[in-house]
C-alpha positions in Angstrom: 44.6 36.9 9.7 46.9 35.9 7.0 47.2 37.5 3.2 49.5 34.8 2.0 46.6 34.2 -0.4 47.2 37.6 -2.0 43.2 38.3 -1.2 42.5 40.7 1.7 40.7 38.5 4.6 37.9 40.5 6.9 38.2 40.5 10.4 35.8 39.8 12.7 35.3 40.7 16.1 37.3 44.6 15.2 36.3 47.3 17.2 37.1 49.6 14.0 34.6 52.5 14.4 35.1 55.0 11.8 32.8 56.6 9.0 36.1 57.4 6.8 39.6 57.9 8.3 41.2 55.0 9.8 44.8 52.5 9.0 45.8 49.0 9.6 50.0 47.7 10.2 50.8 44.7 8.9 54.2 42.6 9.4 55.9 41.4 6.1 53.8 38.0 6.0 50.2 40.2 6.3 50.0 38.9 9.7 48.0 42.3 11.1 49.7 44.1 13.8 47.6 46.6 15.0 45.0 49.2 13.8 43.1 52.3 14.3 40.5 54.7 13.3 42.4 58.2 14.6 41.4 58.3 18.3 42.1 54.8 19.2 44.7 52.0 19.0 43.7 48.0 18.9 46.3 45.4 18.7 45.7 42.0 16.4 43.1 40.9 18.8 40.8 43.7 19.5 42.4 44.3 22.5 42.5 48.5 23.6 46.3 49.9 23.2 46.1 54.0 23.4 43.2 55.7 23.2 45.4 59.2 23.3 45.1 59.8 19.8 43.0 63.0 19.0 41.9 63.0 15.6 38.3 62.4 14.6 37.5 58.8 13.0 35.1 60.9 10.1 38.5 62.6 8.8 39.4 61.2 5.5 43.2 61.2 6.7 43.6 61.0 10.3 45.9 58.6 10.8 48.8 56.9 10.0 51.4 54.4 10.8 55.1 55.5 9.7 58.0 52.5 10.9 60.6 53.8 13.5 63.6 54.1 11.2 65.4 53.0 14.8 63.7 50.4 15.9 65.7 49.0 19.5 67.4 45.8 19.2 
């Protein structure tokens, strides 16, 4: 799940359900981190993080990922 070709790659397998709203984290190499679609969390393999998110996946904006300016060391 690399970008280092600078072309966006698909991935398969997602659980991604979500008519509009949704977001996707990648780290600095385009290695995917995690994604969502506003009620629910997947890490890099699919794999369920949070599902306490309450927006609605047919939102045009409703989510987003914003980098703890804090991170712990």
């Amino acid at each position: 799940m690399n970008f280092s070709s600078g072309k966006p790659v698909g991935v398969l397998g997602s659980n991604m359900v979500s008519s509009e709203g949704c977001m996707s984290q990648c780290d600095e190499y385009g290695n995917l981190l995690f994604y969502s679609n506003g009620k629910h969390i997947y890490d890099r393999n699919s794999t369920l993080i949070s599902s306490s998110l309450a927006a609605n996946p047919s939102a045009t904006q409703s989510c987003i990922a914003v980098p703890d300016p804090n991170p712990a060391s």
